[in-house]
C-alpha positions as CSV (number, residue, x, y, z in Angstrom):
1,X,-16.3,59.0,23.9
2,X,-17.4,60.6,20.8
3,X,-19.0,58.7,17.8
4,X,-17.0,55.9,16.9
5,X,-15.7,54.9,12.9
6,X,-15.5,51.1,13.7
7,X,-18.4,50.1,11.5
8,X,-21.6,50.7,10.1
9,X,-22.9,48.1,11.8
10,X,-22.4,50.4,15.1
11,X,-24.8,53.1,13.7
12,X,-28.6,53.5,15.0
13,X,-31.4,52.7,13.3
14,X,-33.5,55.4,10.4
15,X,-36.4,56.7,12.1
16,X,-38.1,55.8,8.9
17,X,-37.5,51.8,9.9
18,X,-38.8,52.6,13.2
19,X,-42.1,54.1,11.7
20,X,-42.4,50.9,9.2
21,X,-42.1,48.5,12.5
22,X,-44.6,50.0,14.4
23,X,-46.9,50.2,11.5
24,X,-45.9,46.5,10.9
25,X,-46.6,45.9,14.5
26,X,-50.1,45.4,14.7
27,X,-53.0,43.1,13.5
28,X,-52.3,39.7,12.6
29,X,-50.8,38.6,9.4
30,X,-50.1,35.2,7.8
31,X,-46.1,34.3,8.4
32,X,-43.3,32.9,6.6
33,X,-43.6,35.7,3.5
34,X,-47.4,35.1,3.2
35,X,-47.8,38.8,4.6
36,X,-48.7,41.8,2.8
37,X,-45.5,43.5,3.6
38,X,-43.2,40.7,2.4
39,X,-45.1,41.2,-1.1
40,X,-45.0,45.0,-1.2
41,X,-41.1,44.7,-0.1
42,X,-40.8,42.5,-3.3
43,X,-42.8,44.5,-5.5
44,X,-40.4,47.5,-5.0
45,X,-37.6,45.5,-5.2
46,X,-38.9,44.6,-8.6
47,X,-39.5,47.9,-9.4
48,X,-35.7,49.0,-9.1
49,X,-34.3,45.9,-10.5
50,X,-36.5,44.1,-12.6
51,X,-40.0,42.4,-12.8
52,X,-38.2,38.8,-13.4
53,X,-36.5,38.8,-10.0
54,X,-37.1,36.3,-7.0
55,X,-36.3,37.8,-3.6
56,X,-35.8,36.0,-0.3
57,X,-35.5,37.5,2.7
58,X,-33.1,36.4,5.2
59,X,-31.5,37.3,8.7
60,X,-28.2,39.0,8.3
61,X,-25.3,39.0,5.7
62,X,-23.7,35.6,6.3
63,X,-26.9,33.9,5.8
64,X,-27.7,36.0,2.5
65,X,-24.3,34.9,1.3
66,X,-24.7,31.4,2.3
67,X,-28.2,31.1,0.8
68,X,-27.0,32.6,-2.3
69,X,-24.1,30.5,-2.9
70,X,-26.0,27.6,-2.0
71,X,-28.1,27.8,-4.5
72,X,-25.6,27.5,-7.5
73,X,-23.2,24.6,-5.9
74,X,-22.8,21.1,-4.9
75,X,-20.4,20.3,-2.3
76,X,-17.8,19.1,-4.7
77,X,-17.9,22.5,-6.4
78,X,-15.3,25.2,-5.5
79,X,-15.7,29.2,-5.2
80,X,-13.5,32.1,-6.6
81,X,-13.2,34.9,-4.2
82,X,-10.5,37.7,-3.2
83,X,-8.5,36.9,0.1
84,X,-10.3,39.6,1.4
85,X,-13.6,38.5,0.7
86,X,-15.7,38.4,3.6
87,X,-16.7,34.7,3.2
88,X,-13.1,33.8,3.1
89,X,-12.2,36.3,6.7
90,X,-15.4,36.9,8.6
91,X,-17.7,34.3,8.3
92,X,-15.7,31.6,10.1
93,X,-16.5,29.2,7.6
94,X,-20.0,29.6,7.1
95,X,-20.4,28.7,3.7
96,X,-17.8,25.3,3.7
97,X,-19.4,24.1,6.7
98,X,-23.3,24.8,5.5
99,X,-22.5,23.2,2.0
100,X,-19.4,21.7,1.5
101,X,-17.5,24.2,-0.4
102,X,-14.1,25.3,-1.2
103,X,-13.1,28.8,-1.1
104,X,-10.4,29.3,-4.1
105,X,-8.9,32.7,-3.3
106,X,-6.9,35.0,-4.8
107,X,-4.5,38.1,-3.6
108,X,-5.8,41.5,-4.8
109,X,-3.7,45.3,-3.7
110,X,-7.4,46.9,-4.3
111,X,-10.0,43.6,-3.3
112,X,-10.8,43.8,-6.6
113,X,-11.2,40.4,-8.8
114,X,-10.2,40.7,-12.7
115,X,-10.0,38.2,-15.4
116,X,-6.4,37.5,-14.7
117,X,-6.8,36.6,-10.6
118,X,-9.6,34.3,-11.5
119,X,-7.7,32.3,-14.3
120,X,-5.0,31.4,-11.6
121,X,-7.9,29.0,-10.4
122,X,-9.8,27.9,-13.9
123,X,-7.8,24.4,-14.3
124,X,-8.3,20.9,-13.4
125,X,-12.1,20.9,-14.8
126,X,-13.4,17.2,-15.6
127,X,-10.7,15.8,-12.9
128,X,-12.6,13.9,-9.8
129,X,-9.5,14.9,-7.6
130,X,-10.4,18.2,-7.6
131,X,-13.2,20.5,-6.1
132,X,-14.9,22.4,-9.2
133,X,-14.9,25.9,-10.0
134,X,-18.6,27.0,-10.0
135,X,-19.3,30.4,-9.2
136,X,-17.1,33.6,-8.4
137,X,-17.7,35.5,-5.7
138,X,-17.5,39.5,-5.7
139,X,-17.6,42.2,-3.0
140,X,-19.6,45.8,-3.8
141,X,-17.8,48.0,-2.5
142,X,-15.1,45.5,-1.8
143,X,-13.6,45.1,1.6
144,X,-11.2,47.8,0.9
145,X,-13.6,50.1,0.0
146,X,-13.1,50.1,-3.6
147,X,-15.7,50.1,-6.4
148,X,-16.4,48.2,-9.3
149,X,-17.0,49.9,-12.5
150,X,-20.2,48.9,-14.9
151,X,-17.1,47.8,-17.1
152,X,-15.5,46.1,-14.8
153,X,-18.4,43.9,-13.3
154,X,-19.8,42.7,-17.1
155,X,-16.7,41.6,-17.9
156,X,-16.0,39.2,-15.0
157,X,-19.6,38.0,-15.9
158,X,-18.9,37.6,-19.4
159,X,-16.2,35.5,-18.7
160,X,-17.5,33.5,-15.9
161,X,-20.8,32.6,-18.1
162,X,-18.4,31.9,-21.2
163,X,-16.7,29.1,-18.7
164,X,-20.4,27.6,-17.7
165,X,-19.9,29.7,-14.2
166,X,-22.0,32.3,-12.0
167,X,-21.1,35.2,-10.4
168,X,-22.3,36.0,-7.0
169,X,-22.1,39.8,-5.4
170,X,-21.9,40.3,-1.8
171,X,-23.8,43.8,-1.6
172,X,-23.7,44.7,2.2
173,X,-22.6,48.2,1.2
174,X,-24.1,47.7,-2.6
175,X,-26.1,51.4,-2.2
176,X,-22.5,52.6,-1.2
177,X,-21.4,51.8,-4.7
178,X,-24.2,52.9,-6.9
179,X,-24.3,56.5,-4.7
180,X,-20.5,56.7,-5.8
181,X,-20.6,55.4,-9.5
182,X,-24.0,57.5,-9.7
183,X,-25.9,54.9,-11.9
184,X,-29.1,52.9,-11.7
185,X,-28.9,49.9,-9.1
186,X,-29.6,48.0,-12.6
187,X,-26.6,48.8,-14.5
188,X,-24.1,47.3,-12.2
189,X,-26.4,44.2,-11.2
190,X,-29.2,42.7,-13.8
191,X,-27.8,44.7,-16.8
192,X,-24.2,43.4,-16.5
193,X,-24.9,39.8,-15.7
194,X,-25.1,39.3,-11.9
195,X,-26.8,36.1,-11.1
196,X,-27.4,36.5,-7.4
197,X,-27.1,39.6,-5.2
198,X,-27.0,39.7,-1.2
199,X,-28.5,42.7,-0.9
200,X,-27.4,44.7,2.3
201,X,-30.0,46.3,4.9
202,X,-28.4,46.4,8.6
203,X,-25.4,48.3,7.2
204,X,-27.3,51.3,6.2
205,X,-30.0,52.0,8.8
206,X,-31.9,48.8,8.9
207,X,-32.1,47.0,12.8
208,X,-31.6,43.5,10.8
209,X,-32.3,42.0,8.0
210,X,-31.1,41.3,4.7
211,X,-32.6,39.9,1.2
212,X,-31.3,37.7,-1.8
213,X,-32.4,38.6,-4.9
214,X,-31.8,36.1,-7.7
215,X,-31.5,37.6,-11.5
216,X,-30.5,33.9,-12.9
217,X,-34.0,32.4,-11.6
218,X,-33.5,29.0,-12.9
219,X,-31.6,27.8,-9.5
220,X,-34.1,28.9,-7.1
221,X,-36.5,26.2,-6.7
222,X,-34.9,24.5,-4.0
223,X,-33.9,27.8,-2.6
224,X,-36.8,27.9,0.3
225,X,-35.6,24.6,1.6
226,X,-31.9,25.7,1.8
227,X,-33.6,28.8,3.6
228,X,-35.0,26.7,6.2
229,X,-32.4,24.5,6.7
230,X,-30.0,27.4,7.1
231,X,-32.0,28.7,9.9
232,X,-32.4,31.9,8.1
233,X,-36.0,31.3,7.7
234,X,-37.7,34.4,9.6
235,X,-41.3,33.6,11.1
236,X,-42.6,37.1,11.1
237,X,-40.8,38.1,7.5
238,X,-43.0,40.9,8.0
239,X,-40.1,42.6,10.5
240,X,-37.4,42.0,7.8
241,X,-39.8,43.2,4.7
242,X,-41.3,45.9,6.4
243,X,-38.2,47.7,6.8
244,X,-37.0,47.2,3.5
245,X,-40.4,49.1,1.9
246,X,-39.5,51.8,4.2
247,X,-35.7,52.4,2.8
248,X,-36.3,52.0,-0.6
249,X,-39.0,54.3,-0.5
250,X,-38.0,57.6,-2.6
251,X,-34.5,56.3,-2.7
252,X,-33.5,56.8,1.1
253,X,-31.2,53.6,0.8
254,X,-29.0,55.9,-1.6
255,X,-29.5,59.2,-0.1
256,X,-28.2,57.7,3.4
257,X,-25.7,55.6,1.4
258,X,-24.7,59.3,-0.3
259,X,-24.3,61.0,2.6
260,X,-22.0,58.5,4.7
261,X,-20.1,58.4,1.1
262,X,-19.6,62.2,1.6
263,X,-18.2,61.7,5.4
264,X,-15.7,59.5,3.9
265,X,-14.5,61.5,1.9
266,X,-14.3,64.6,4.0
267,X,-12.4,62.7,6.2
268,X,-9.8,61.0,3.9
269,X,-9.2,64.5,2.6
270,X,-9.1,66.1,6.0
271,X,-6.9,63.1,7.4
272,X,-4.5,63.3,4.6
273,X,-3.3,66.9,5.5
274,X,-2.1,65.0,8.7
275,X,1.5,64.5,8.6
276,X,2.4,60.7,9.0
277,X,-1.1,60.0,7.8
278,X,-1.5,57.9,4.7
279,X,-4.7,57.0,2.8
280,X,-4.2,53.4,1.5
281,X,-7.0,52.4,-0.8
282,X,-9.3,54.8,-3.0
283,X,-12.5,55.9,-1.3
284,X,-15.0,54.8,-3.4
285,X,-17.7,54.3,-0.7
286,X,-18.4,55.2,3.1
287,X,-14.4,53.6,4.4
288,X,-11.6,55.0,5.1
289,X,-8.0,53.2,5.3
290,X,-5.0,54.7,6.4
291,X,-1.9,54.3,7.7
292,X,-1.0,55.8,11.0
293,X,1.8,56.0,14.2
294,X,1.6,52.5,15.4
295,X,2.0,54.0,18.9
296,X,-0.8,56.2,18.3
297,X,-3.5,53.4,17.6
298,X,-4.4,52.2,21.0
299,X,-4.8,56.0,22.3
300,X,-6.8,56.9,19.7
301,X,-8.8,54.0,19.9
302,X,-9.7,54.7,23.6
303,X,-10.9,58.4,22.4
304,X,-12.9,57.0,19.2
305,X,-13.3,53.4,18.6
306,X,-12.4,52.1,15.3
307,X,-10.5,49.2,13.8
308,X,-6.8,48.0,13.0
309,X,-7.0,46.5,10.1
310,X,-3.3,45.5,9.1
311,X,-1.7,45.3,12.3
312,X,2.1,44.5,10.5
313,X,1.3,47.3,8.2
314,X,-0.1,49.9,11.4
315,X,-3.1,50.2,8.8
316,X,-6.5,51.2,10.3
317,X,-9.8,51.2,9.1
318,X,-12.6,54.3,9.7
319,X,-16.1,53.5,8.6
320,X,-18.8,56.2,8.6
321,X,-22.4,55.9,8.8
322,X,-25.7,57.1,7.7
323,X,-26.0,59.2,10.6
324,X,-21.9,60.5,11.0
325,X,-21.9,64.2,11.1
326,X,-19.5,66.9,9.8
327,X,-19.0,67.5,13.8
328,X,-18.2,63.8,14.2
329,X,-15.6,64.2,11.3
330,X,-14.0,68.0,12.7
331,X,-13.9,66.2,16.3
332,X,-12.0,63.0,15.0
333,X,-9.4,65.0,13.0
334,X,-9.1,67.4,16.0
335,X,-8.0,64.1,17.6
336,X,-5.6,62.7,14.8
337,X,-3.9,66.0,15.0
338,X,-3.4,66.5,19.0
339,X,-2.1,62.6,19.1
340,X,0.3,62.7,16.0
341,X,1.5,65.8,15.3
């Protein structure tokens, strides 16, 4: 079997996170964030987004996402999202089980939100009948692999403040986004009026771990006891910190991020020569969707593992990685072509 395109959550880990574990590994040092890694992790975070930032780190993405849009709600309060989002499909409910909340979702062609989507939800305000609107949810990239412009992203937060709302970004492939729009990680996060971030690590070349960084600071005070009591409290934060130093040292998060971009691309293009081949969704980051042969799926997927993703539709889904090579692309296509043509 060669390398798979079923997620980049199937990748290895950078030998640069290996290096910061073992260096982590020794000596004793105080727990629960009171470690000198912790602080150096959030002093660089700092340093690429802003001094006024709180950061938290957390276990994996479904805890970052819960934490985060804990933070803003009551259990009475309601959540805009895309029907794709992944709170509303892969989290199995994390977020209206841990506080209460009610996902208000929206169909989108592109996973994109915009002001009109969100306004099918922005009624009923004032009436104790209904669950309030409080914060909208956003993907970047979204889970179609599509990107959010600078534009785009300030004004969904202009609108959302203007209504007394937040906007939340799920950024489990966030470095994906900036490598493609090839802007600051600040433009399209403090600059444009993001009030929470989950910030993704596992997803490019972390072993596990993810942070919440909090631009709108005035709702984190009760934030480390909804940590705790979302189990996503880490003992040795060191191991989650640690890593985090070690990718955003001289950029690696976006040069890895870059490079699985580039695969995608190379594959979409290479792919799309195929006949009976369609690319479905814009590749803005490191995915690839496509229609294909529906009788062609399982065969394929025995050869090189990767996802259906609209089984009515025979639409599949090819992620690449950090480390997905030019050969892993050449050998994949080599495959398209011998099954469909």
């Amino acid at each position: 079997m060669i390398r798979g395109f079923g997620s980049d959550n199937f990748s290895g880990v950078l030998p640069e996170v290996f290096t910061a574990l073992e260096e982590a590994a020794y000596g004793h040092q105080h727990s629960y964030g009171e470690d000198i890694h912790s602080k150096k992790a959030i002093e660089d975070f700092q340093a690429i987004f802003g001094q006024e930032i709180e950061v938290f780190f957390v276990y994996n993405g479904t805890g970052a996402n819960v934490l985060s849009l804990s933070a803003f709600t009551r259990s009475h309060n309601a959540i805009i999202c895309t029907e794709t989002a992944h709170i509303n499909v892969d989290e199995c409910g994390a977020i209206e089980k841990q506080n209460g909340n009610k996902l208000l979702t929206v169909p989108s062609f592109d996973g994109k939100l915009n002001i009109g989507l969100i306004q099918n939800h922005m009624h009923n305000f004032g009436n104790q009948h209904h669950s309030q609107p409080k914060i909208i949810s956003l993907s970047q990239c979204t889970e179609l692999g599509t990107v959010y412009t600078r534009e785009e992203l300030k004004e969904i937060c202009d609108y959302a403040h203007a209504n007394g709302m937040y906007v939340h970004m799920d950024g489990a492939r966030l470095a994906n986004a900036i490598a493609h729009l090839g802007c600051a990680p600040k433009e399209i996060t403090t600059d444009v009026g993001i009030d929470v971030l989950s910030f993704g690590g596992t997803k490019n070349g972390m072993m596990f771990g993810e942070a919440v960084l909090f631009f709108n600071t005035s709702f984190v005070t009760d934030v480390p006891y909804i940590r705790k009591q979302s189990m996503q409290l880490h003992s040795k934060t060191r191991f989650i910190a640690a890593q985090f130093s070690a990718v955003l040292k001289n950029n690696l998060w976006l040069k890895t991020a870059s490079h699985a971009n580039r695969m995608a691309q190379q594959l979409a293009s290479e792919a799309a020569q195929i006949p009976g081949i369609r690319i479905t969704q814009e590749v803005g980051g490191n995915e690839v969707f496509a229609i294909i042969p529906r009788e062609k799926i399982s065969l394929l997927q025995e050869a090189c593992f990767f996802y259906t993703w609209d089984e009515s539709a025979s639409e599949v889904r090819w992620v690449c990685s950090f480390d997905t090579t030019e050969n892993d692309i050449l050998e994949f296509v080599h495959l398209l072509r011998q099954a469909i043509c």
